[in-house]
FINUTOR-180305 format. One line per 5 residues: their letters; for each residue x, y, z of N, C-alpha, C, O. Coordinates in steps of 0.05 Angstrom, whole numbers, always signed. Example, Ala and Ser with C-alpha at 12.3 -4.5 7.8 and 13.67 -1.06 7.14 Angstrom:
AS> +264/-114/+156/+246/-90/+156/+264/-66/+156/+285/-66/+169; +257/-45/+142/+273/-21/+143/+258/+1/+157/+268/+23/+161
This chain:
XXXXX> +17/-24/+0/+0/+0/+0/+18/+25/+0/+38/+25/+14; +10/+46/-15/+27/+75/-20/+27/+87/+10/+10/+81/+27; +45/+102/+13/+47/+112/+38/+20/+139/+36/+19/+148/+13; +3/+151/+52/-11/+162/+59/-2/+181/+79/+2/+176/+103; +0/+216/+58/+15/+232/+77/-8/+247/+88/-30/+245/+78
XXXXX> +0/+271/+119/-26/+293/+118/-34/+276/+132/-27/+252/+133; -64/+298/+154/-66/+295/+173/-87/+264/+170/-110/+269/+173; -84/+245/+167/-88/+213/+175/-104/+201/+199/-91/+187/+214; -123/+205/+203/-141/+187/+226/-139/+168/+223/-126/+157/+240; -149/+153/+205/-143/+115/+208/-138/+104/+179/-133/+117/+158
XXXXX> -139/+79/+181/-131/+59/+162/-141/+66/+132/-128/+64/+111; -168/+75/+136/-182/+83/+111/-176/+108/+96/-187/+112/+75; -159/+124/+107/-154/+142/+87/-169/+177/+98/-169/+201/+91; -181/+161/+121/-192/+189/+129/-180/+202/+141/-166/+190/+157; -178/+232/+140/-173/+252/+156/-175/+267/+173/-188/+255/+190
XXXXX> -170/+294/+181/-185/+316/+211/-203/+330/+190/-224/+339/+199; -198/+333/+168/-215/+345/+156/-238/+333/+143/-260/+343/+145; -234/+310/+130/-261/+295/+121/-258/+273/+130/-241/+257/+122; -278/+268/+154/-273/+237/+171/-303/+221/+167/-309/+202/+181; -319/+232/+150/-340/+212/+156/-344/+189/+134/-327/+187/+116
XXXXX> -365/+173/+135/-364/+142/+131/-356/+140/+104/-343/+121/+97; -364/+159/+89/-364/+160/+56/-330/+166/+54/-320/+147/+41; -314/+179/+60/-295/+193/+58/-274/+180/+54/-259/+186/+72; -262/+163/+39/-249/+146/+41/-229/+136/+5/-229/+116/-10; -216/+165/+4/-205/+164/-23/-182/+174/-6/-183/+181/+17
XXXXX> -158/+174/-23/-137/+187/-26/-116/+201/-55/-101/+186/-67; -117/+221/-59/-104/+229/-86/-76/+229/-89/-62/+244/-75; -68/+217/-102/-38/+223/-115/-33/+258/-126/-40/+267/-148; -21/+271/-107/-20/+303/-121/+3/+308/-143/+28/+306/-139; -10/+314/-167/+20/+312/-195/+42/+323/-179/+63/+311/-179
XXXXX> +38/+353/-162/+61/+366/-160/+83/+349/-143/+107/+347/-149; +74/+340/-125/+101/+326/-110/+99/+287/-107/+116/+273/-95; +70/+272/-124/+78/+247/-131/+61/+238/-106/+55/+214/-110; +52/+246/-85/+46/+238/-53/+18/+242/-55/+5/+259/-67; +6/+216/-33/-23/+208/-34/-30/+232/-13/-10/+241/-1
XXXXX> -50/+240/-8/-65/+257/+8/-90/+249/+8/-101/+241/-13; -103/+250/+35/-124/+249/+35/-148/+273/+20/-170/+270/+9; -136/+289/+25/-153/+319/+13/-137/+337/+2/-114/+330/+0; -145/+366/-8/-123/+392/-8/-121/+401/+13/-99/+411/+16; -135/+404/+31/-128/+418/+66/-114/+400/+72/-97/+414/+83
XXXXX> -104/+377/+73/-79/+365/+78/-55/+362/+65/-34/+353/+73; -62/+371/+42/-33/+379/+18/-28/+405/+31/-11/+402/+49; -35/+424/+30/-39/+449/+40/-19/+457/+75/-4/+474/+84; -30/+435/+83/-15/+438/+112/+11/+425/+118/+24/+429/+139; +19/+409/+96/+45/+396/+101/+62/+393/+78/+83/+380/+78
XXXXX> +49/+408/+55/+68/+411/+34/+79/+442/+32/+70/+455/+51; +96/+460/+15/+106/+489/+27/+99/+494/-9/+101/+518/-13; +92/+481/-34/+86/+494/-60/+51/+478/-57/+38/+462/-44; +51/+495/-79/+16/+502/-97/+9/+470/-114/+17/+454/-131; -5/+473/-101/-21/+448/-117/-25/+445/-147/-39/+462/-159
XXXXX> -14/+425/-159/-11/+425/-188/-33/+407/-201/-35/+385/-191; -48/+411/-220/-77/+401/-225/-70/+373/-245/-49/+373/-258; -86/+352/-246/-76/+333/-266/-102/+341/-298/-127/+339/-298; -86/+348/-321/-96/+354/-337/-109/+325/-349/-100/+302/-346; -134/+337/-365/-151/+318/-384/-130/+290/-398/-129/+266/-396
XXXXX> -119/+305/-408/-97/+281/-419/-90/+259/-401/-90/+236/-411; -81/+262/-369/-72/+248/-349/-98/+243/-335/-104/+250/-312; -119/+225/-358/-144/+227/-328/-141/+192/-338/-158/+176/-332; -123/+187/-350/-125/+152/-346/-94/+147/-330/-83/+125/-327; -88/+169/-322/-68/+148/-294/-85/+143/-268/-105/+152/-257
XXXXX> -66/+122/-264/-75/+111/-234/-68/+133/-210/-48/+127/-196; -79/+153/-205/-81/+166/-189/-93/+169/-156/-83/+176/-135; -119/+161/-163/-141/+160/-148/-137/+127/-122/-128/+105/-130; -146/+132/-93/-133/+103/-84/-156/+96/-66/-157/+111/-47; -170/+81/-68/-193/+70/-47/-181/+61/-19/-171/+39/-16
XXXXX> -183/+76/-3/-179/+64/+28/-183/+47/+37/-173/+44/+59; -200/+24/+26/-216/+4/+36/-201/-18/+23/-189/-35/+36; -202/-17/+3/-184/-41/-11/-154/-30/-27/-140/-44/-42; -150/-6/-20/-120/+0/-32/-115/-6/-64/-94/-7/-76; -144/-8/-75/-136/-14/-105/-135/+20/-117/-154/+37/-114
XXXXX> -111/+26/-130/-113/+52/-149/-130/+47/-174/-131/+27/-189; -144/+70/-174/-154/+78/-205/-151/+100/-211/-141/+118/-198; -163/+98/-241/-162/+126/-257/-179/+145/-252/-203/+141/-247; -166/+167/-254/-182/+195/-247/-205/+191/-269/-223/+207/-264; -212/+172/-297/-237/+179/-304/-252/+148/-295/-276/+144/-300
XXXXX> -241/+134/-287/-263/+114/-263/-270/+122/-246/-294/+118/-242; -259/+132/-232/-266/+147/-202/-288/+168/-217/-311/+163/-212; -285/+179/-225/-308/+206/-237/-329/+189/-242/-348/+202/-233; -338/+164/-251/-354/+151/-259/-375/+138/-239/-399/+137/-247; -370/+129/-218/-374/+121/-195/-374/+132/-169/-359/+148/-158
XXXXX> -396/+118/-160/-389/+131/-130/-388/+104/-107/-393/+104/-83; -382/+91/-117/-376/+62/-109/-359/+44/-123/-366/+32/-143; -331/+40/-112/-314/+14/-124/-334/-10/-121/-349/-18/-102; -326/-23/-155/-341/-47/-159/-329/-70/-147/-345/-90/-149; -304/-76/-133/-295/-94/-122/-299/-102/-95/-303/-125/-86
XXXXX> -299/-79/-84/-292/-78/-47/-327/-64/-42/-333/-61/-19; -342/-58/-56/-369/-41/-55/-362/-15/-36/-383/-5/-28; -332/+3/-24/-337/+14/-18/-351/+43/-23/-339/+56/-41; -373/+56/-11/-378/+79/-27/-360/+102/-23/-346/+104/-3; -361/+122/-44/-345/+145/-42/-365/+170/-31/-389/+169/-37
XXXXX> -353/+192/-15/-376/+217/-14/-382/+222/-43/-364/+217/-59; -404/+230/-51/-417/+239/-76/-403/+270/-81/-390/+274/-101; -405/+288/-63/-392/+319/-55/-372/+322/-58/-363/+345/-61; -352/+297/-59/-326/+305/-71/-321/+311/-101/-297/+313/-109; -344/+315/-120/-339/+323/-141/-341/+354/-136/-333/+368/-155
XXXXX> -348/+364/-120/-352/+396/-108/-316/+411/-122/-308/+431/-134; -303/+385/-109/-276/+389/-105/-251/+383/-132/-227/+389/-130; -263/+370/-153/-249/+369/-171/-239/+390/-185/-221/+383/-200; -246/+418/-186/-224/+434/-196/-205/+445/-183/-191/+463/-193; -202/+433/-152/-179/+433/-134/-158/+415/-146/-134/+422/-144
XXXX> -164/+392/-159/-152/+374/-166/-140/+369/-192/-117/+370/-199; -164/+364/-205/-165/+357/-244/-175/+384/-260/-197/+395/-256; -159/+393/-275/-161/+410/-299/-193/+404/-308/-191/+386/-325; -213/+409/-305/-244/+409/-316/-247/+437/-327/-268/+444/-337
């Protein structure tokens, strides 16, 4: 399993910032390569600007389910709000947050 930087509550990937049941992703951030649970936790423990993953890079394995540690692609994850393997669900609201993340 990738190491999981930023502020970390438990096994699943959650954080101080988004700890409830749904919450349970972690992103690979382009600029420095490192899983985070959120941007408020890129934010607090990295010292540069968050670098967005463009359209082109939405079939890397970026995206990492807490629950079963399988990575996917930033346009699987967009597709779902539930991994088909492990059935974990994802918050629906974190698409709120994709132009923190992915070039849209």
């Amino acid at each position: 399993m990738p190491k999981i930087y930023g502020s970390v509550i438990d096994k699943e990937t959650r954080c101080t910032h988004y700890h409830s049941f749904l919450d349970v992703i972690a992103i690979k951030f382009k600029c420095c390569n490192k899983y985070y649970p959120c941007y408020k936790c890129h934010e607090e423990h990295e010292s540069h600007a968050i670098k967005r993953w463009t359209e082109k890079e939405f079939d890397k394995k970026v995206i990492m389910c807490g629950v079963c540690n399988h990575e996917m692609s930033i346009n699987d994850y967009m597709m779902v709000e539930m991994r088909p393997n492990c059935k974990a669900h994802f918050n629906s609201r974190c698409k709120f947050h994709y132009h923190l993340y992915f070039e849209i």
